[in-house]
Predicted model as a PDB file, atoms N, CA, C, CB and O in Angstrom, pLDDT in the B-factor column:
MODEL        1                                                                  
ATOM      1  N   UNK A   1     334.250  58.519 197.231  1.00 61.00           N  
ATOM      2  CA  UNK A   1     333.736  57.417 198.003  1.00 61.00           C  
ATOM      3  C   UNK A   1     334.596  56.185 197.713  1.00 61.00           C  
ATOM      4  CB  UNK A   1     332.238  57.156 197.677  1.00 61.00           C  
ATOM      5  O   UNK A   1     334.753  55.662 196.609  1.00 61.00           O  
ATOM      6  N   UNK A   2     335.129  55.805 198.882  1.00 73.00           N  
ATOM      7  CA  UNK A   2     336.310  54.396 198.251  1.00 73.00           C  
ATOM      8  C   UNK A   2     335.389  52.972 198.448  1.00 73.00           C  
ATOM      9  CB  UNK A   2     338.164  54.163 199.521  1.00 73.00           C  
ATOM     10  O   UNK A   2     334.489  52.542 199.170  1.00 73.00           O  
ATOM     11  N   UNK A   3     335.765  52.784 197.944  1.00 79.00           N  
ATOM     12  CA  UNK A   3     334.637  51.149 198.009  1.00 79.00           C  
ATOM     13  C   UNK A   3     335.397  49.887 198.704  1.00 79.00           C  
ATOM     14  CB  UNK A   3     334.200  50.416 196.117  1.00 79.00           C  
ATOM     15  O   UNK A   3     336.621  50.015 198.689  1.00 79.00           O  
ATOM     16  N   UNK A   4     335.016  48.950 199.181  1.00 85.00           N  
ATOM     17  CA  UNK A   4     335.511  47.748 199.763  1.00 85.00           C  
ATOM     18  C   UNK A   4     335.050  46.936 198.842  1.00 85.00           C  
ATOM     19  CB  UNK A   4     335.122  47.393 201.149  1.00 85.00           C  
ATOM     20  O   UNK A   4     334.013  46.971 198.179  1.00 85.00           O  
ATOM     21  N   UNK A   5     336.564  45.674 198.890  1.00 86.00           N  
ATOM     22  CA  UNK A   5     336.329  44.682 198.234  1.00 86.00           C  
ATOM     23  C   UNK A   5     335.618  43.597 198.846  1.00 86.00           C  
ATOM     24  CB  UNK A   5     337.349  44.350 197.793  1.00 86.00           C  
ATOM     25  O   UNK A   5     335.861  43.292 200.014  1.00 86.00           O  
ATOM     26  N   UNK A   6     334.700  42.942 198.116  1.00 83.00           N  
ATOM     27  CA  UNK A   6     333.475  42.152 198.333  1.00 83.00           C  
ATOM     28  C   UNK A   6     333.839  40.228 198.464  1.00 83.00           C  
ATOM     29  CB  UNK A   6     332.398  42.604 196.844  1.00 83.00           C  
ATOM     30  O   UNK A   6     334.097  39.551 197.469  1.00 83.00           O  
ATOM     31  N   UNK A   7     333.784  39.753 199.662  1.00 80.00           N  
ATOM     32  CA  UNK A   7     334.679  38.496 199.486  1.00 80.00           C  
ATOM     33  C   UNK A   7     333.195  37.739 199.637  1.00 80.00           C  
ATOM     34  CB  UNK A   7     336.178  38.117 200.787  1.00 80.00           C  
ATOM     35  O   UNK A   7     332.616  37.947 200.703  1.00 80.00           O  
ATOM     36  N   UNK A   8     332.582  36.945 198.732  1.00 71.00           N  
ATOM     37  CA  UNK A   8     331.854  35.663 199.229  1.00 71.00           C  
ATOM     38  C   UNK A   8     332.219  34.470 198.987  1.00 71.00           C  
ATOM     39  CB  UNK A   8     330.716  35.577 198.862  1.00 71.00           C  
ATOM     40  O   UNK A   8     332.625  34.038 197.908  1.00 71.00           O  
ATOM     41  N   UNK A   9     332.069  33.810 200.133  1.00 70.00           N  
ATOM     42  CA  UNK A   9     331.863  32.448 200.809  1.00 70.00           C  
ATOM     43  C   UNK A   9     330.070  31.574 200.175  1.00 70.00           C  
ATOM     44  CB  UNK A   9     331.868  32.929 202.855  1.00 70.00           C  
ATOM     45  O   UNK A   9     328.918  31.940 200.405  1.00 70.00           O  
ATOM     46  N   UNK A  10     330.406  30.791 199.643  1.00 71.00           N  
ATOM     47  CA  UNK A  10     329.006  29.896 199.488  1.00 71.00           C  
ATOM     48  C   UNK A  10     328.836  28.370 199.936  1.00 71.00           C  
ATOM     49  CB  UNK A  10     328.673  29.831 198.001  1.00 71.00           C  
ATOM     50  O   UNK A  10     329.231  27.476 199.188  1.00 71.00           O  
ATOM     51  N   UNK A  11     328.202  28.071 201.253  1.00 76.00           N  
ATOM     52  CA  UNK A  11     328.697  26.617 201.910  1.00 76.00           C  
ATOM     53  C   UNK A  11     327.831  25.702 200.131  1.00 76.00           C  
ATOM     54  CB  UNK A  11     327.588  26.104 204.242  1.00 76.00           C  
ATOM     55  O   UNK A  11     326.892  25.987 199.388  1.00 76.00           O  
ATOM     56  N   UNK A  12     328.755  24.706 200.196  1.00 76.00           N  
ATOM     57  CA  UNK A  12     328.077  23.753 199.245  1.00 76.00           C  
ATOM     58  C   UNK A  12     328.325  23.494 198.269  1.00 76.00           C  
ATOM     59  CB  UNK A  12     327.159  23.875 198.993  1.00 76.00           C  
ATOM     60  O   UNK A  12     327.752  22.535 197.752  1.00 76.00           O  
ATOM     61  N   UNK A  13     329.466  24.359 197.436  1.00 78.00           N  
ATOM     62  CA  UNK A  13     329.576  24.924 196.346  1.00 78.00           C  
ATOM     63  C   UNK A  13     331.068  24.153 196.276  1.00 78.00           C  
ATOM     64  CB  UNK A  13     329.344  26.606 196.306  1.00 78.00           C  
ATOM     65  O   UNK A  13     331.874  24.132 197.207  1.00 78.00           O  
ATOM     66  N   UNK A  14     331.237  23.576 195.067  1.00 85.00           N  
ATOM     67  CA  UNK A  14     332.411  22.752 194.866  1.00 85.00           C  
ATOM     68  C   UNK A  14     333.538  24.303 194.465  1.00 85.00           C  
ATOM     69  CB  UNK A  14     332.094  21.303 193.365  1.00 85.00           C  
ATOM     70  O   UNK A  14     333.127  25.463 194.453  1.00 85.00           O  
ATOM     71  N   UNK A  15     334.803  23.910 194.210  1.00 84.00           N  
ATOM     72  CA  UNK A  15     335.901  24.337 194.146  1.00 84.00           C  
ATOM     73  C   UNK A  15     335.643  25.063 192.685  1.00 84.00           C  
ATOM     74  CB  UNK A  15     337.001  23.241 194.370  1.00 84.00           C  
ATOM     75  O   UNK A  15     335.685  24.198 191.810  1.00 84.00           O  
ATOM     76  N   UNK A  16     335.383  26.409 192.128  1.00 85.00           N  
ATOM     77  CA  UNK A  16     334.989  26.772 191.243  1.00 85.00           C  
ATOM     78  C   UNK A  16     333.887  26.937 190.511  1.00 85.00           C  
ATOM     79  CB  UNK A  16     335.431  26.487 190.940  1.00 85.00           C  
ATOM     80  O   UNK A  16     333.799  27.105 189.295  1.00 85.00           O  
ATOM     81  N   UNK A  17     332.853  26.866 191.513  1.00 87.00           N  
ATOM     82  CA  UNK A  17     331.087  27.004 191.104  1.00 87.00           C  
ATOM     83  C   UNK A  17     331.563  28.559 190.785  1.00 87.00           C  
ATOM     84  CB  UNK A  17     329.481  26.683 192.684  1.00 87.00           C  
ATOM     85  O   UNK A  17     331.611  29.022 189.645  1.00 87.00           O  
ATOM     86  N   UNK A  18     331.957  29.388 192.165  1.00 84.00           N  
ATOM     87  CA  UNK A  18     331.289  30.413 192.342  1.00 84.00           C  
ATOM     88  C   UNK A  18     331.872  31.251 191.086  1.00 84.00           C  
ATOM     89  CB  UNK A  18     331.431  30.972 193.797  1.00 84.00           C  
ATOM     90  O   UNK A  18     331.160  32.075 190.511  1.00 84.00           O  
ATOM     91  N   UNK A  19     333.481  30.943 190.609  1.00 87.00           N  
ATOM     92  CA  UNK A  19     333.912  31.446 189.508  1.00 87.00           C  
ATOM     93  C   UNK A  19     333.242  31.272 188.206  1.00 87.00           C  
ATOM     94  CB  UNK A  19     335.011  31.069 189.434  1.00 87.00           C  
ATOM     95  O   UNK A  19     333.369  32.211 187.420  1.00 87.00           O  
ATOM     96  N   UNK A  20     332.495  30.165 187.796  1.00 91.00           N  
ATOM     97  CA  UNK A  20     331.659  29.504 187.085  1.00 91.00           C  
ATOM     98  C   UNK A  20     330.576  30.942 186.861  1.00 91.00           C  
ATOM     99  CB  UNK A  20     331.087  28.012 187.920  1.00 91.00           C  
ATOM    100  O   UNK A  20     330.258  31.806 186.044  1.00 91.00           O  
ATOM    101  N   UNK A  21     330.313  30.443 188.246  1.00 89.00           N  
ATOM    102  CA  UNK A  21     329.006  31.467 188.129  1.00 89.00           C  
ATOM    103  C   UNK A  21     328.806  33.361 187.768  1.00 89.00           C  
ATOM    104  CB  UNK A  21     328.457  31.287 189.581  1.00 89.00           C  
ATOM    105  O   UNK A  21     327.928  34.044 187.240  1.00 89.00           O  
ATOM    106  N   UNK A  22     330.076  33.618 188.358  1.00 90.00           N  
ATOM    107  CA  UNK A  22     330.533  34.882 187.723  1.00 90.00           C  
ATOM    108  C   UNK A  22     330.756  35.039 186.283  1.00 90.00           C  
ATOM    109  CB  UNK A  22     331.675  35.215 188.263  1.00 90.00           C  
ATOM    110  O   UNK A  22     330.445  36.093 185.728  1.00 90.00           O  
ATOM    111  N   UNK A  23     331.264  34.078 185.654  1.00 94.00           N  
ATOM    112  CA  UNK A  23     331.722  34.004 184.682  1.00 94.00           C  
ATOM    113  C   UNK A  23     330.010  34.590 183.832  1.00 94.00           C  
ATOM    114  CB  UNK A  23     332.540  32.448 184.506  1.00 94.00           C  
ATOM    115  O   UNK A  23     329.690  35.692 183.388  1.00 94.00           O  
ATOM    116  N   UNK A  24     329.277  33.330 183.904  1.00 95.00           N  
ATOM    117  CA  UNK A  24     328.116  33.458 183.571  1.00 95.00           C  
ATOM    118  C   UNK A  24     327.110  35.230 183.458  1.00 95.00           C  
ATOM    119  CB  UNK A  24     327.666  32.453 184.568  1.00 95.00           C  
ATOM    120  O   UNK A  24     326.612  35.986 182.624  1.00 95.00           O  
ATOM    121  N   UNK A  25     327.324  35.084 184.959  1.00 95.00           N  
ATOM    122  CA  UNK A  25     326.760  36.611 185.122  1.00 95.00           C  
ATOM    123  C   UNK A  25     327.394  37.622 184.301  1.00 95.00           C  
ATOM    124  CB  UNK A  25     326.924  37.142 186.555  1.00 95.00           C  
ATOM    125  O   UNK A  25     326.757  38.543 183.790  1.00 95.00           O  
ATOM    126  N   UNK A  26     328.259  37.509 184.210  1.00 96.00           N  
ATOM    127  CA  UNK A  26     329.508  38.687 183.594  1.00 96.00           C  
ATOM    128  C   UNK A  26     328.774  38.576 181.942  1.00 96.00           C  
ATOM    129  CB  UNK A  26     331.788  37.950 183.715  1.00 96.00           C  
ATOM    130  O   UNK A  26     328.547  39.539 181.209  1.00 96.00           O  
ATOM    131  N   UNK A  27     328.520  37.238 181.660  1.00 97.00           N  
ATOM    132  CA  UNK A  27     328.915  37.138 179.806  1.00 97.00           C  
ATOM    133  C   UNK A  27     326.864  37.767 179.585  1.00 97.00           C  
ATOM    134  CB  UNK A  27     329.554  34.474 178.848  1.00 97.00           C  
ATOM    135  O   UNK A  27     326.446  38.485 178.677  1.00 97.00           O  
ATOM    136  N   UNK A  28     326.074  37.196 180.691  1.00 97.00           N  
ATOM    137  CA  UNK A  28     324.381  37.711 180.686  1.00 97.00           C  
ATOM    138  C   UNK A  28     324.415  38.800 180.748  1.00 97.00           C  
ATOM    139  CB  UNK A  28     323.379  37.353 181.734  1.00 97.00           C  
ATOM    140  O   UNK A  28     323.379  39.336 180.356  1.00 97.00           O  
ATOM    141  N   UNK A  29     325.569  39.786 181.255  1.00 97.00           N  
ATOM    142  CA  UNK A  29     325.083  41.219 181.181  1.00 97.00           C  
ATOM    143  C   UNK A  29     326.094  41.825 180.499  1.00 97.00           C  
ATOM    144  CB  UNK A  29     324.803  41.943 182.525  1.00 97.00           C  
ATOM    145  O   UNK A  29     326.478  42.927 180.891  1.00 97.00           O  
ATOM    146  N   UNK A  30     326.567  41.339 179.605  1.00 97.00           N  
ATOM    147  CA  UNK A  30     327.369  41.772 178.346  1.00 97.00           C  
ATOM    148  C   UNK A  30     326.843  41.740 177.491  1.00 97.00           C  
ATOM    149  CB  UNK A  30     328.349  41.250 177.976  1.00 97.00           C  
ATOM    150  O   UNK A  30     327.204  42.518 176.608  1.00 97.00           O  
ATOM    151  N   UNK A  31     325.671  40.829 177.217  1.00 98.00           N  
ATOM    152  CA  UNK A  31     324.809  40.029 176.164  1.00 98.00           C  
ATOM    153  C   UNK A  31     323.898  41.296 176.104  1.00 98.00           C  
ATOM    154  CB  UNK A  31     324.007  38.362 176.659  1.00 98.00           C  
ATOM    155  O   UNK A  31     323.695  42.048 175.151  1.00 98.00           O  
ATOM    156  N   UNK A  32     323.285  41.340 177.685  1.00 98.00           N  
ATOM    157  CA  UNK A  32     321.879  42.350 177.923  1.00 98.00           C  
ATOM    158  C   UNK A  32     322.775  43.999 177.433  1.00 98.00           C  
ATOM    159  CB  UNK A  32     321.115  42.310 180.202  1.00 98.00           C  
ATOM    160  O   UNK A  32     322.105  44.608 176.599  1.00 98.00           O  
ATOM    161  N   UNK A  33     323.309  44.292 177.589  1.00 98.00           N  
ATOM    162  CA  UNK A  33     323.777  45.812 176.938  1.00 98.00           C  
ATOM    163  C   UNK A  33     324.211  45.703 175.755  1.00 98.00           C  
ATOM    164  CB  UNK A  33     324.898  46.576 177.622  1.00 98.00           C  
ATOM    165  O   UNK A  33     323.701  46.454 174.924  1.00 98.00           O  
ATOM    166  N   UNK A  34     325.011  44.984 175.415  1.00 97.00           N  
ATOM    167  CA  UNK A  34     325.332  44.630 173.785  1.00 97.00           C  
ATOM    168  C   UNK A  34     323.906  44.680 172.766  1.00 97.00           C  
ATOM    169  CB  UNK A  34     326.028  42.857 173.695  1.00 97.00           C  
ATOM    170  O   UNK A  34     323.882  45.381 171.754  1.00 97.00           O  
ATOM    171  N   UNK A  35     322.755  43.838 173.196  1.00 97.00           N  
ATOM    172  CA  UNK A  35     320.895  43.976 172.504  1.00 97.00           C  
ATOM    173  C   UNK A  35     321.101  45.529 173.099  1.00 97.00           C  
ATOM    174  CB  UNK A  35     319.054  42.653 173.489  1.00 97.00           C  
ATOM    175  O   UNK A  35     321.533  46.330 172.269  1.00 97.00           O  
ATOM    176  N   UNK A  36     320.883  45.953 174.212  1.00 97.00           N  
ATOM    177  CA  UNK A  36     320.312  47.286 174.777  1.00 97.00           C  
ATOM    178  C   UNK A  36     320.996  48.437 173.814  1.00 97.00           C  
ATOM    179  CB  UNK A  36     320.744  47.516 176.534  1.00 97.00           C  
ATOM    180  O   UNK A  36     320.340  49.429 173.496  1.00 97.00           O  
ATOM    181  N   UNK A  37     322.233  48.264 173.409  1.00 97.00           N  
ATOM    182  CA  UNK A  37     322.835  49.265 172.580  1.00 97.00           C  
ATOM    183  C   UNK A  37     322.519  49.279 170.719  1.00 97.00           C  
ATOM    184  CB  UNK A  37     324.427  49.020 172.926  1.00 97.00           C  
ATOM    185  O   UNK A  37     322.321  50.164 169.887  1.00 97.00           O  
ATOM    186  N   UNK A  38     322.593  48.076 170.700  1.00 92.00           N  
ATOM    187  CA  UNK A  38     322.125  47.426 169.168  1.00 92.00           C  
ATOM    188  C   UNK A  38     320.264  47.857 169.171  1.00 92.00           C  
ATOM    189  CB  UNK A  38     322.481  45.160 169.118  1.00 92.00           C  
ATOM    190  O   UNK A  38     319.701  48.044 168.092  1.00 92.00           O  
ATOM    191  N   UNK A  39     319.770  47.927 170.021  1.00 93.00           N  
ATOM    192  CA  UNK A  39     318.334  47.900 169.756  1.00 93.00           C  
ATOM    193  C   UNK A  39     318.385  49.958 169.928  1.00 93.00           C  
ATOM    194  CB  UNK A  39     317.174  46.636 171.234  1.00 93.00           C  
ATOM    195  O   UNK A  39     317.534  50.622 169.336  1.00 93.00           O  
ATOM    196  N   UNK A  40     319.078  50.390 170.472  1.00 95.00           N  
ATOM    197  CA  UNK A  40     318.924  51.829 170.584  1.00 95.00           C  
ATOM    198  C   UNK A  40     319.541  52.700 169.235  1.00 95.00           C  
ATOM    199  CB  UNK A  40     319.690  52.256 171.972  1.00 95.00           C  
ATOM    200  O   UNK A  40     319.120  53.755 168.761  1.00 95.00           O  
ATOM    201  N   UNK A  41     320.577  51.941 168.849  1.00 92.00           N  
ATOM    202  CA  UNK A  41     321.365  52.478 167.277  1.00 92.00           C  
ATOM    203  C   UNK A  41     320.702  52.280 166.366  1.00 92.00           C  
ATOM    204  CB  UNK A  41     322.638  51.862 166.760  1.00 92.00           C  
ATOM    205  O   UNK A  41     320.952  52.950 165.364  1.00 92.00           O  
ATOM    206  N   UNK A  42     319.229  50.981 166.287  1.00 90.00           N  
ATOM    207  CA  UNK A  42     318.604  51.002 165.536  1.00 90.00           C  
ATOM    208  C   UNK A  42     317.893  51.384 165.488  1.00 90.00           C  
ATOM    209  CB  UNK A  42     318.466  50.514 165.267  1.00 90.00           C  
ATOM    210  O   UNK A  42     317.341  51.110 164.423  1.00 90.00           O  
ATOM    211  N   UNK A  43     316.950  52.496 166.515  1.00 92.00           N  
ATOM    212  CA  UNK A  43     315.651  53.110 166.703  1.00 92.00           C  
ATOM    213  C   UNK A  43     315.290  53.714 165.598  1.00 92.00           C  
ATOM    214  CB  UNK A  43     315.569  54.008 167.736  1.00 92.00           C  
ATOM    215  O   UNK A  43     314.093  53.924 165.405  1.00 92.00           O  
ATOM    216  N   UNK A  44     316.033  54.019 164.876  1.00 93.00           N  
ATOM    217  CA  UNK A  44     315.450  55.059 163.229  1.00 93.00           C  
ATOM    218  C   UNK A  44     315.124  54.485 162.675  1.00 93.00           C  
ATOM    219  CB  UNK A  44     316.182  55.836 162.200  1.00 93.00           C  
ATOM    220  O   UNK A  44     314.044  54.813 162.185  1.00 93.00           O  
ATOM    221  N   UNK A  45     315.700  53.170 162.248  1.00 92.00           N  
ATOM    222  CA  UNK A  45     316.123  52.473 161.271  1.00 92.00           C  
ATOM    223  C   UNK A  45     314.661  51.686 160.834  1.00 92.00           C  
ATOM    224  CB  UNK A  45     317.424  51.562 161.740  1.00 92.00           C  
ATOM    225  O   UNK A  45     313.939  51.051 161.601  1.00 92.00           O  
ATOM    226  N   UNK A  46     314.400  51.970 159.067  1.00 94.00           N  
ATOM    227  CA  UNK A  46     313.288  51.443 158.623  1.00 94.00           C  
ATOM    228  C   UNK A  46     313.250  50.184 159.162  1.00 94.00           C  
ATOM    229  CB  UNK A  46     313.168  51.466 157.275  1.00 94.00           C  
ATOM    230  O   UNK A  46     314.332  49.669 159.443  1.00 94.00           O  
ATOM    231  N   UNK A  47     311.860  49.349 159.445  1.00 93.00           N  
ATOM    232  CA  UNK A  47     312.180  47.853 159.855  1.00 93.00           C  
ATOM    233  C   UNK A  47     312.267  47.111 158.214  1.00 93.00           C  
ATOM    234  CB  UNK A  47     310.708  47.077 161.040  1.00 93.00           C  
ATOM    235  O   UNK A  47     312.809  46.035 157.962  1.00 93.00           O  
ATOM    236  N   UNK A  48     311.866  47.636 157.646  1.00 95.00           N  
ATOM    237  CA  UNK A  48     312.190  46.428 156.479  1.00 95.00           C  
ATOM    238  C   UNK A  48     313.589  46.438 155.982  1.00 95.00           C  
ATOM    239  CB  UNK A  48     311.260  46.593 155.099  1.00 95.00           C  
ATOM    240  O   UNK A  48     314.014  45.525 155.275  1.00 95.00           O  
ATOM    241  N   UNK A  49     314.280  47.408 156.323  1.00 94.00           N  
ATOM    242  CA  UNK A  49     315.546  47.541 155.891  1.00 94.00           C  
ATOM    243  C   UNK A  49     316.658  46.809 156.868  1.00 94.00           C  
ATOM    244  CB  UNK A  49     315.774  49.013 155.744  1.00 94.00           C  
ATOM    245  O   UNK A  49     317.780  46.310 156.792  1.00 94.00           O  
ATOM    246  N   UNK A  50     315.889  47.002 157.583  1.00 91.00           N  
ATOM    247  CA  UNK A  50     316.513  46.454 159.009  1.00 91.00           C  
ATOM    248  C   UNK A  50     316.492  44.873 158.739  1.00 91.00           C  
ATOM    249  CB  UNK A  50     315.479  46.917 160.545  1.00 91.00           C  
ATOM    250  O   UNK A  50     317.507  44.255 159.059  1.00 91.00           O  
ATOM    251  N   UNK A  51     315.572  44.269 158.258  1.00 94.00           N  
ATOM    252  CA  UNK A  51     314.973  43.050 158.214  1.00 94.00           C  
ATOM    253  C   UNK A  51     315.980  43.024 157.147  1.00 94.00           C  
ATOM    254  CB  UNK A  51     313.332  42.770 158.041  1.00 94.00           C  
ATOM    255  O   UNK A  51     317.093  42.720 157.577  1.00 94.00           O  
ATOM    256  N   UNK A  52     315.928  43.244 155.917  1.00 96.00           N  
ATOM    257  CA  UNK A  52     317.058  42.754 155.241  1.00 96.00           C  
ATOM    258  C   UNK A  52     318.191  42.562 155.678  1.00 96.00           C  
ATOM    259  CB  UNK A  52     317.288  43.313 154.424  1.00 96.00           C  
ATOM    260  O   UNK A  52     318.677  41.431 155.700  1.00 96.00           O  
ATOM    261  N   UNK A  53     318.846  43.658 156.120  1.00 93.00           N  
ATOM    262  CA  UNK A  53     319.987  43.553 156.688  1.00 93.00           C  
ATOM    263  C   UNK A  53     320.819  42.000 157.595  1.00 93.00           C  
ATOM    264  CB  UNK A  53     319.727  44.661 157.503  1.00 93.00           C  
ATOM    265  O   UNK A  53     321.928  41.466 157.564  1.00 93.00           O  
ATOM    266  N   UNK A  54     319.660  41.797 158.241  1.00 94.00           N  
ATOM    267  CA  UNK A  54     319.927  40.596 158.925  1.00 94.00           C  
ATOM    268  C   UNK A  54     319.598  39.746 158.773  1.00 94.00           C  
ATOM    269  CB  UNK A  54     319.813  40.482 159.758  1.00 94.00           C  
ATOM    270  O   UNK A  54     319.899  38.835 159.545  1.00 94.00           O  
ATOM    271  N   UNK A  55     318.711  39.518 157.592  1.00 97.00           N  
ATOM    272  CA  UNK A  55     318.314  38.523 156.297  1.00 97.00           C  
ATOM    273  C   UNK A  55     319.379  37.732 155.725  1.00 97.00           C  
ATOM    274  CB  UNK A  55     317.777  39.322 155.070  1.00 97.00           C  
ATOM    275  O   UNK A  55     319.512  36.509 155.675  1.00 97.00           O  
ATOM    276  N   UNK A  56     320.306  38.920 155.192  1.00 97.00           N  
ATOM    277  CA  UNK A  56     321.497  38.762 154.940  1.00 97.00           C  
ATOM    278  C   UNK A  56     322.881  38.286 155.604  1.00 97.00           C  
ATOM    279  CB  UNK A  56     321.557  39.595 154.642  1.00 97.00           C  
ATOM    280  O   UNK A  56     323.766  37.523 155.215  1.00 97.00           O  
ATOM    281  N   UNK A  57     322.748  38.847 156.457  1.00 97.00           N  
ATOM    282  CA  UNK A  57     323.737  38.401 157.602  1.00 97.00           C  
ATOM    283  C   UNK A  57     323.656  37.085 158.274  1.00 97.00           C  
ATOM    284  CB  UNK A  57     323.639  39.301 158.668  1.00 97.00           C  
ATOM    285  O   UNK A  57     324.593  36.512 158.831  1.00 97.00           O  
ATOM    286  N   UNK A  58     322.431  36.665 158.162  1.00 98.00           N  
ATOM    287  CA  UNK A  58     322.122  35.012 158.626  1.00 98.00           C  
ATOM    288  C   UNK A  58     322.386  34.468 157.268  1.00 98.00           C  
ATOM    289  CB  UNK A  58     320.349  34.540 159.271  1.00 98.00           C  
ATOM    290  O   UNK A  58     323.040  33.430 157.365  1.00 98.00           O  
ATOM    291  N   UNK A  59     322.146  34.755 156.165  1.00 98.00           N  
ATOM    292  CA  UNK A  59     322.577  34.065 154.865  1.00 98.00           C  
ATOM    293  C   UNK A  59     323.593  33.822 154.972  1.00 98.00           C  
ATOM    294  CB  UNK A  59     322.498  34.600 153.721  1.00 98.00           C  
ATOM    295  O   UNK A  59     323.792  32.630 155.204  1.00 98.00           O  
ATOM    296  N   UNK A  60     324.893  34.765 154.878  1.00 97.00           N  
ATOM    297  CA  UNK A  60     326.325  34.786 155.084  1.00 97.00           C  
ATOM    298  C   UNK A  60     326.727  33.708 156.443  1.00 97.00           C  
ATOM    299  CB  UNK A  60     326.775  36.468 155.369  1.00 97.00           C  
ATOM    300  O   UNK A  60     327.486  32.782 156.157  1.00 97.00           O  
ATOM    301  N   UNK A  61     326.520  33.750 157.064  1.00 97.00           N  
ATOM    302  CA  UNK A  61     326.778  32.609 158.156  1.00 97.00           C  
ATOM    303  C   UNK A  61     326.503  31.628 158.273  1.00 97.00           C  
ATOM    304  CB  UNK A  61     326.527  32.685 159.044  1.00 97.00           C  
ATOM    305  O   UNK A  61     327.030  30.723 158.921  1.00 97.00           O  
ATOM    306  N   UNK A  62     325.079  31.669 157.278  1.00 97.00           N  
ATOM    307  CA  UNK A  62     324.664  29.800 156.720  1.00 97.00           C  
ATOM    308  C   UNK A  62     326.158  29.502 156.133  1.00 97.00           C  
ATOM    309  CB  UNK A  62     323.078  29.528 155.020  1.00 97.00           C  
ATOM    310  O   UNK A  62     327.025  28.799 156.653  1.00 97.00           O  
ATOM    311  N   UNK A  63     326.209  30.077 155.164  1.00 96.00           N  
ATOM    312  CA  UNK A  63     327.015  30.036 153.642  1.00 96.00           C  
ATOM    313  C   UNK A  63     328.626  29.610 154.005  1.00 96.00           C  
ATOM    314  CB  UNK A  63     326.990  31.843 152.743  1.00 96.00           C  
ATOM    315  O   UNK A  63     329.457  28.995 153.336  1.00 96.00           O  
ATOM    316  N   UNK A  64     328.709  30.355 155.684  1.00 95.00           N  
ATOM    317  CA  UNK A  64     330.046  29.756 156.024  1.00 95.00           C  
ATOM    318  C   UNK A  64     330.013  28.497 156.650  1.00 95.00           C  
ATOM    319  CB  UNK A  64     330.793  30.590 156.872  1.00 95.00           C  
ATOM    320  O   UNK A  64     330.925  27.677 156.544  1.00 95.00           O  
ATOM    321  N   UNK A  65     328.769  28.287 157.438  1.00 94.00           N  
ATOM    322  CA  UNK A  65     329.267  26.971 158.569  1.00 94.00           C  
ATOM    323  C   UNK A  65     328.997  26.075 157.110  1.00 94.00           C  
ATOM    324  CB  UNK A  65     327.986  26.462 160.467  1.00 94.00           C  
ATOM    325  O   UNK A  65     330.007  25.401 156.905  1.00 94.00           O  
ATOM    326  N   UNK A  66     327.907  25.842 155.976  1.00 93.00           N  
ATOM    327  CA  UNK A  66     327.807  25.116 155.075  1.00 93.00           C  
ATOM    328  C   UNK A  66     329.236  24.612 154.562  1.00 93.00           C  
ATOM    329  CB  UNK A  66     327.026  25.757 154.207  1.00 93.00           C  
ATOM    330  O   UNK A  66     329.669  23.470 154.709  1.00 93.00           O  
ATOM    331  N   UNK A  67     329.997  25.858 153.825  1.00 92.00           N  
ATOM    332  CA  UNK A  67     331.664  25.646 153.626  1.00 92.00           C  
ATOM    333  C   UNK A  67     332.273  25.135 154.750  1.00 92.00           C  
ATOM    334  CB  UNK A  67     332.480  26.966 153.326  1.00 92.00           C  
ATOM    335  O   UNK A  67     332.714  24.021 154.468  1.00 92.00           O  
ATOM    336  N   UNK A  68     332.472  25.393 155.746  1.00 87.00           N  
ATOM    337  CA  UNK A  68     332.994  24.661 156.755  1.00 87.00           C  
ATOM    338  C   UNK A  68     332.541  22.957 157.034  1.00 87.00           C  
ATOM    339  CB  UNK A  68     332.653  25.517 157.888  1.00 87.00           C  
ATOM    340  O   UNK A  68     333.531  22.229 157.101  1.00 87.00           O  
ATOM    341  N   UNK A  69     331.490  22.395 157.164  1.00 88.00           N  
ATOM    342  CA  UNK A  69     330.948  21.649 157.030  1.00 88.00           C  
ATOM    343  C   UNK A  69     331.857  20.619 155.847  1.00 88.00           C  
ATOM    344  CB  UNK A  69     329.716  22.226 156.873  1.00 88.00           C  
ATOM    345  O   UNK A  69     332.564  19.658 156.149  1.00 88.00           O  
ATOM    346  N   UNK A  70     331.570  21.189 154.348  1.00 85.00           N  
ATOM    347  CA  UNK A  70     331.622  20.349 153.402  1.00 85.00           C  
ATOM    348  C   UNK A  70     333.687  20.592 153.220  1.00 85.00           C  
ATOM    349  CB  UNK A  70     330.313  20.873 151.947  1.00 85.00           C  
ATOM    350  O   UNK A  70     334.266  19.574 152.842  1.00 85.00           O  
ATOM    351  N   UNK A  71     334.377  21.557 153.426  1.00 87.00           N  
ATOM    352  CA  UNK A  71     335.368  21.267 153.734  1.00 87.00           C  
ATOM    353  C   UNK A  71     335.982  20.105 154.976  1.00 87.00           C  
ATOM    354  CB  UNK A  71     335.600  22.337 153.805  1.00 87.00           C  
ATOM    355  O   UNK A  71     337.195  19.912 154.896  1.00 87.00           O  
ATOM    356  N   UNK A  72     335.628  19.737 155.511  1.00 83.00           N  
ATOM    357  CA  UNK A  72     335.819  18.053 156.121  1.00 83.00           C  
ATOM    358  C   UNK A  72     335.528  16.808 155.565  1.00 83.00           C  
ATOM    359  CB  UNK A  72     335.097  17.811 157.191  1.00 83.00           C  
ATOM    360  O   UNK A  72     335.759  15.779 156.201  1.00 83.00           O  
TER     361      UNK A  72                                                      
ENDMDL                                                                          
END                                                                             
């Protein structure tokens, strides 16, 4: 089945909305399968272990923007 390429026109729309707006859509459903895959790899996974895990991982990212921060 060959497909046609899809051209839209939007009256109203300044010089780069509509790219804007793709952009957007593109990064919301990268976001939505990226959770959808992360939430399916974790289906086994004890929740308290789980909970640590990312206990930790938000620690570590305090710990950097903090260093980042006090390095200025």
């Amino acid at each position: 089945m060959e497909q046609e390429a899809v051209r839209w026109h939007i009256k109203g729309m300044k010089k780069g909305d509509l790219s804007r707006f793709i952009e957007q859509a593109v990064r919301a459903h990268v976001f939505h399968r990226t959770v959808q895959d992360l939430k399916a790899r974790n289906a086994g996974t004890d929740p308290d272990e789980l909970q640590v895990l990312v206990d930790d991982a938000v620690r570590d990212v305090r710990a950097e923007r903090r260093a980042k921060v006090k390095a200025r």
